[in-house]
DSSP file (Angstrom, degrees, kcal/mol; ACC not computed):
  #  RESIDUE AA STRUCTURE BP1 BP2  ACC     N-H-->O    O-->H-N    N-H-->O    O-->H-N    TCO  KAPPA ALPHA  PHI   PSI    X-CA   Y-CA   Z-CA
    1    1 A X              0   0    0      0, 0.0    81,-2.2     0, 0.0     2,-0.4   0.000 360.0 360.0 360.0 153.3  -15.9  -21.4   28.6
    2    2 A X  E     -AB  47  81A   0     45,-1.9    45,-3.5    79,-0.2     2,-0.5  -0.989 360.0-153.1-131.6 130.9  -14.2  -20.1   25.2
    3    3 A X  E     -AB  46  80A   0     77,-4.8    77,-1.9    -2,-0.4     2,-0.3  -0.946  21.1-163.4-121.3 113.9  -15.5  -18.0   22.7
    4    4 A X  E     -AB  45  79A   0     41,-1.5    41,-1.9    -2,-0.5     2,-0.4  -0.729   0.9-162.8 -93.5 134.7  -13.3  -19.0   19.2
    5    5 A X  E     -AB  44  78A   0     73,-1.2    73,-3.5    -2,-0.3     2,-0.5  -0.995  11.5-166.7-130.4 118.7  -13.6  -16.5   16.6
    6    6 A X  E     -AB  43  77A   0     37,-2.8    37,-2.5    -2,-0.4     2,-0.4  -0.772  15.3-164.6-114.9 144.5  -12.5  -17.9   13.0
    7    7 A X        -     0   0    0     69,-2.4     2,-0.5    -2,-0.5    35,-0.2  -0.563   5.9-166.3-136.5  90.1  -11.8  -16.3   10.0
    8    8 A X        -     0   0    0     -2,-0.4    33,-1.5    67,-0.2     2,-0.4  -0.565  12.5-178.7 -84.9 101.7  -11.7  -18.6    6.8
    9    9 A X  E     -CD  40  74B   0     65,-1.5    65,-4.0    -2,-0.5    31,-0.1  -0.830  36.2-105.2-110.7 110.9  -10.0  -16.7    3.6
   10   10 A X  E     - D   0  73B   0     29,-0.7    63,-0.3    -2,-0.4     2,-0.2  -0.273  52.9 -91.9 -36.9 155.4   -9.7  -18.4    0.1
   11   11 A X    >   -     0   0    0     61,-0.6     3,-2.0     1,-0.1    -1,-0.0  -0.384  38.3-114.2 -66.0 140.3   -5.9  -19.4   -0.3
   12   12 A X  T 3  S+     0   0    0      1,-0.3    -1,-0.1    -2,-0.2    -2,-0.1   0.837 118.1  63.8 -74.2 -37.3   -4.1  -16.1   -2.2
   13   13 A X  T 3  S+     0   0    0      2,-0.1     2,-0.4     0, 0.0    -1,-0.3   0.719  89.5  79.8 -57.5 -28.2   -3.6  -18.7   -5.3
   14   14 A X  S <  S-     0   0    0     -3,-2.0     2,-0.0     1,-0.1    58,-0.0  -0.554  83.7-125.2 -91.5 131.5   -7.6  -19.1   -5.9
   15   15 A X        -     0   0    0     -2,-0.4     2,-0.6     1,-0.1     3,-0.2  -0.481  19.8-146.3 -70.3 143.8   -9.2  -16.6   -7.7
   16   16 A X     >  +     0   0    0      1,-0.1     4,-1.9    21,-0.1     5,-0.2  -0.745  16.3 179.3-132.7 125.7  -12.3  -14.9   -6.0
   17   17 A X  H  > S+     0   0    0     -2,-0.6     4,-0.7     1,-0.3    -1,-0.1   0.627  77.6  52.7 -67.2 -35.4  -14.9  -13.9   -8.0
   18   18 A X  H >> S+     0   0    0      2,-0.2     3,-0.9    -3,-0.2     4,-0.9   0.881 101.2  55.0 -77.9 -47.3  -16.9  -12.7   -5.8
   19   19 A X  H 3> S+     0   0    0      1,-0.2     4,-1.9     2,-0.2     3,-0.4   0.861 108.1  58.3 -68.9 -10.3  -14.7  -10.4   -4.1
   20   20 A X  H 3X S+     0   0    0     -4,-1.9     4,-2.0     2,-0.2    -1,-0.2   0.898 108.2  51.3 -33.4 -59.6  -14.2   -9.1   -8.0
   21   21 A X  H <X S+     0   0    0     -3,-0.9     4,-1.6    -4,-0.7    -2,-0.2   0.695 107.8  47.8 -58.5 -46.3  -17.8   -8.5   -7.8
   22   22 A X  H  X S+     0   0    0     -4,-0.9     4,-2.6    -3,-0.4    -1,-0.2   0.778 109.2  45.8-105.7 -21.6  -17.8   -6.8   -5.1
   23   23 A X  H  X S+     0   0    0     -4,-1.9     4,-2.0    -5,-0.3    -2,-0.2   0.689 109.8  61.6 -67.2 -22.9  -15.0   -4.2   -5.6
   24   24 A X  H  X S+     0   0    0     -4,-2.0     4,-2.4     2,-0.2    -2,-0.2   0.980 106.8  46.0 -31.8 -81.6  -16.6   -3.7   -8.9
   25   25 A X  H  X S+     0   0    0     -4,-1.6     4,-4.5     1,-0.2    -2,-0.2   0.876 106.1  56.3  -4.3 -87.5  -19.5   -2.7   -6.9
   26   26 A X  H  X>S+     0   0    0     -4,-2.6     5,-3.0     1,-0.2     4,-0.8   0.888 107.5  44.4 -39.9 -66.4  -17.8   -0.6   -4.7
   27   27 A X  H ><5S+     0   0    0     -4,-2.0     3,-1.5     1,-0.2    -1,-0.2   0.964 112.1  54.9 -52.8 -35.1  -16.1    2.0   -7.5
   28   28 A X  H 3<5S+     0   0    0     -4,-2.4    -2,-0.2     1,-0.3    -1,-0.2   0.987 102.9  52.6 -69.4 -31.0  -19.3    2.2   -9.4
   29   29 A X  H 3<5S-     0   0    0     -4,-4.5    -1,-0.3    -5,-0.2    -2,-0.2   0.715 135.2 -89.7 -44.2 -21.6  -20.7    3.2   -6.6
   30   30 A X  T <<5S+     0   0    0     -3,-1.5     2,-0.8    -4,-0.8    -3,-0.2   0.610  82.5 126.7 115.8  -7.1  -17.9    6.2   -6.0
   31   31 A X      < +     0   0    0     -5,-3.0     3,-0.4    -6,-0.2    -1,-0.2  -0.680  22.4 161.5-116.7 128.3  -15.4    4.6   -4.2
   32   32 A X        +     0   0    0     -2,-0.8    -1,-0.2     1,-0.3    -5,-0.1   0.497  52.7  77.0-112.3   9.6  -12.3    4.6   -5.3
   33   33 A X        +     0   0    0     -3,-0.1    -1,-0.3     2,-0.0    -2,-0.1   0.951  67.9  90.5 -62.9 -39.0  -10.0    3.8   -2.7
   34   34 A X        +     0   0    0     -3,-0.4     3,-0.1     1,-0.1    -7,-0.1  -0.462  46.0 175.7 -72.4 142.6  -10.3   -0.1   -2.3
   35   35 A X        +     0   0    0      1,-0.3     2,-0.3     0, 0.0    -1,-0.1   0.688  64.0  31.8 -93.3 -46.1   -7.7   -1.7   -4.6
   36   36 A X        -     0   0    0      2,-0.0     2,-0.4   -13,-0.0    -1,-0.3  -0.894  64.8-161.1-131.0 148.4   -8.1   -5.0   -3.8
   37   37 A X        +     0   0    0     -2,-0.3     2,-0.3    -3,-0.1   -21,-0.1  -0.978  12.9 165.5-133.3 112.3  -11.2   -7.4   -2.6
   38   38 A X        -     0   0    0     -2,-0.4     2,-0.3   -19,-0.1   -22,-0.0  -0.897  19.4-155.9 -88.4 138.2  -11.4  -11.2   -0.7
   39   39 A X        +     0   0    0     -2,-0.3   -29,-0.7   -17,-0.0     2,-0.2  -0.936  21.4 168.1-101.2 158.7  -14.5  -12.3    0.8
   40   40 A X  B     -C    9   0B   0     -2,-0.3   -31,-0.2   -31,-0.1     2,-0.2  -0.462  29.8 -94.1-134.7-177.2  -14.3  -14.8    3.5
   41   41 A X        -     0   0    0    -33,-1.5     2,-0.3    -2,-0.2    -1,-0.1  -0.496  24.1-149.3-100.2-179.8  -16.2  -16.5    6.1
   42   42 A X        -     0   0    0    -35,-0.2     2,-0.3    -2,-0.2   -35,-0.2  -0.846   9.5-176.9-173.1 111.1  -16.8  -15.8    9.9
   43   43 A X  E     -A    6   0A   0    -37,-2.5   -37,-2.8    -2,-0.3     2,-0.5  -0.999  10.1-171.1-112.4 137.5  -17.4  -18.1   12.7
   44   44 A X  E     -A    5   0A   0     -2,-0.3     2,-0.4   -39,-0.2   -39,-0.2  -0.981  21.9-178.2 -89.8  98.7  -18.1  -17.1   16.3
   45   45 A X  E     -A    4   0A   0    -41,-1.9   -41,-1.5    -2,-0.5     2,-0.1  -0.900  19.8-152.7-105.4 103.1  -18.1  -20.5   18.3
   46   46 A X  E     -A    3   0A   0     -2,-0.4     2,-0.4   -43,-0.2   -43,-0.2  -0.404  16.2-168.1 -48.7 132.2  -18.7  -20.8   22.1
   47   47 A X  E     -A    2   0A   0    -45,-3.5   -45,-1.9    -2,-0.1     2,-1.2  -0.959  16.3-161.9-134.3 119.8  -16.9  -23.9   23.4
   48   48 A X        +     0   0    0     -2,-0.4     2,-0.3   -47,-0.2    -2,-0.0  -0.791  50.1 126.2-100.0  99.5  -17.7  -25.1   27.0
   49   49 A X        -     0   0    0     -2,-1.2     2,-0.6     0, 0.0     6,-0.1  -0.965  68.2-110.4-144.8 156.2  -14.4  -27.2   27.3
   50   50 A X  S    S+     0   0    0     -2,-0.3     2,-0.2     5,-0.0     3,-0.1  -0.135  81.5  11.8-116.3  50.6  -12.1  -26.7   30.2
   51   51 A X  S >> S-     0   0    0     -2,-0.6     4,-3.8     1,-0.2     3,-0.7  -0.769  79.4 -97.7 168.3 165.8   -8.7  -25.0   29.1
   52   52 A X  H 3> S+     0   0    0      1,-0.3     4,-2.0    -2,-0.2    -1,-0.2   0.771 112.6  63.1 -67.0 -23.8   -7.5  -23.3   26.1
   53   53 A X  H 34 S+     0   0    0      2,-0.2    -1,-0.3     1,-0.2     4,-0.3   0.616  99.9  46.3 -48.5 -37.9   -5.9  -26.0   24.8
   54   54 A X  H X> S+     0   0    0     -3,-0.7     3,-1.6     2,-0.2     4,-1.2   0.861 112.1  54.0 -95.3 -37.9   -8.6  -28.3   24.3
   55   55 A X  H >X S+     0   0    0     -4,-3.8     3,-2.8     1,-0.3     4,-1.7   0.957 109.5  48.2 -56.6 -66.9  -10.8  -25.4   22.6
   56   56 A X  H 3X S+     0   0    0     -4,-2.0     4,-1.1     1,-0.3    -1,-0.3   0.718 118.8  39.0 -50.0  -7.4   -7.8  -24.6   20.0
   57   57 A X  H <> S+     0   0    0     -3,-1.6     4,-0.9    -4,-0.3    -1,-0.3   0.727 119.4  52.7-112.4 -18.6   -7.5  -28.8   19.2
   58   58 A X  H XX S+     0   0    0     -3,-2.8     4,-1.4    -4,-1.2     3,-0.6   0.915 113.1  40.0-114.6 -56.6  -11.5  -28.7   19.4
   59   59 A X  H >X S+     0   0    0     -4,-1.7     4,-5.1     2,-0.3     3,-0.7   0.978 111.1  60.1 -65.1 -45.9  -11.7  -25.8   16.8
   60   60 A X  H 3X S+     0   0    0     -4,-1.1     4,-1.8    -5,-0.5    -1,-0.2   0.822 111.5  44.0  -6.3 -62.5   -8.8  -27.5   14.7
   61   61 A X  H << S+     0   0    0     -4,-0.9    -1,-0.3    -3,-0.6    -2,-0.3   0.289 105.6  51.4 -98.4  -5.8  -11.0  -30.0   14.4
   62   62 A X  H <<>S+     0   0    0     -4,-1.4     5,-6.2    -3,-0.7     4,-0.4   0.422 118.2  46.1 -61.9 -38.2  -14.5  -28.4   13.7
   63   63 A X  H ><5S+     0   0    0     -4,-5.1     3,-1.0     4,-0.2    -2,-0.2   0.987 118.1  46.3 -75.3 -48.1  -12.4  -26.4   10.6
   64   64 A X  T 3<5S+     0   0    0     -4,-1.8     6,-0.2    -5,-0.3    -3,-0.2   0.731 118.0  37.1 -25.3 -50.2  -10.6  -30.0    9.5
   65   65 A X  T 3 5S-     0   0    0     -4,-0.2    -1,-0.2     4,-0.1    -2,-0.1   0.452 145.6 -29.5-119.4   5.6  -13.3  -32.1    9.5
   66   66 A X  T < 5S+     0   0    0     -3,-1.0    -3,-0.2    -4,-0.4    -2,-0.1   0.288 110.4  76.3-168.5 -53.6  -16.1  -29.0    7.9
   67   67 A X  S   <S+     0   0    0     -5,-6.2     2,-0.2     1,-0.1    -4,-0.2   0.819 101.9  47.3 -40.5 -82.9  -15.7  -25.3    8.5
   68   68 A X        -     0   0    0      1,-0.1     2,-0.8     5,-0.0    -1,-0.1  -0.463  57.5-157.1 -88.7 128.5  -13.0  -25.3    5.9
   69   69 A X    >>  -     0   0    0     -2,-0.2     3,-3.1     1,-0.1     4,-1.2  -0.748  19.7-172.6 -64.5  80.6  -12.2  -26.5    2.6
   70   70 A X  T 34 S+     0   0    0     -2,-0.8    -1,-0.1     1,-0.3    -6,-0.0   0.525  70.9  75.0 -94.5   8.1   -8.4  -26.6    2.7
   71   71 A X  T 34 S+     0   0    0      1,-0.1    -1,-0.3     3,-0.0     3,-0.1   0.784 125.6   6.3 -41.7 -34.3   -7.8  -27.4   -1.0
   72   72 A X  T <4 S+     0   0    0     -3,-3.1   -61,-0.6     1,-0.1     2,-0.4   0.330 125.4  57.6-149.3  18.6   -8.7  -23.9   -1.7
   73   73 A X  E  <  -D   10   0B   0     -4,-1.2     2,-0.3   -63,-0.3   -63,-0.2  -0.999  52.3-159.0-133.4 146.4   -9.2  -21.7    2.0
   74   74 A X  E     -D    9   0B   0    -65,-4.0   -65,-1.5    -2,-0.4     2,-0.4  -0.854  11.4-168.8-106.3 165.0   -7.1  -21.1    5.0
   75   75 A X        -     0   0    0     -2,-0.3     2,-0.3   -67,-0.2   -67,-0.2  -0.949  12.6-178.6-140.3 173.4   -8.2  -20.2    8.2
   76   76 A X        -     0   0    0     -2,-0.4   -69,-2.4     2,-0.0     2,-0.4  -0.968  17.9-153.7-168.7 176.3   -6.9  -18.8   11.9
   77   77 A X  E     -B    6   0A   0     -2,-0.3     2,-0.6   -71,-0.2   -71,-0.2  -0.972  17.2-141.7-160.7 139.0   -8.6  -18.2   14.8
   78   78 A X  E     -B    5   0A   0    -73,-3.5   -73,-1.2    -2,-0.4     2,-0.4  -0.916  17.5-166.4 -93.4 116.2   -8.7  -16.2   18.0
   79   79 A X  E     +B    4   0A   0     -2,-0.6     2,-0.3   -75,-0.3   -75,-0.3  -0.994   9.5 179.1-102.9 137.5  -10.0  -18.0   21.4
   80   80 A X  E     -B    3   0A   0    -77,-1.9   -77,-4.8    -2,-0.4     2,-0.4  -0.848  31.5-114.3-126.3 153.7  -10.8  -15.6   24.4
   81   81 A X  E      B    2   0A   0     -2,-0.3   -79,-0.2   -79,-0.3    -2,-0.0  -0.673 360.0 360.0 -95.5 128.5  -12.3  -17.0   28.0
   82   82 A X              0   0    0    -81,-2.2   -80,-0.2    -2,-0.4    -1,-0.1   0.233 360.0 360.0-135.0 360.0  -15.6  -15.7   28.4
């Protein structure tokens, strides 16, 4: 088994509005260190498939065909054997 950890980020071109929102937030609150803000997505998928190879073409194909919108996100992705 493989445990896929994805991390889906608008494309640097796309504005995000939220992450505006939320670094907004953040100074009024008092902090002034963060410069810059994204929010993203996060998947943690367990994959019972038998080699790394078929999880990465399996996850490929879970972001391709749904996770991801690739007009306007990217993603990449970790697999570890669990």
């Amino acid at each position: 088994m493989y445990k896929a950890k994805i991390d889906v980020t608008l494309k640097k071109a796309v504005l995000d509005p939220q992450g505006k929102t939320v670094l907004s937030s953040l100074k009024s609150m008092g902090f002034s260190a963060p410069t810059n803000m994204r929010v993203g997505k996060f998947f943690d998928v367990t994959l019972d498939v038998p080699s790394k190879e078929k999880a990465e073409e399996a996850v490929h194909a879970m972001c391709d065909k749904l996770l991801v919108n690739p007009v306007i996100e990217d993603y990449h992705f970790i697999i570890e054997e669990v």
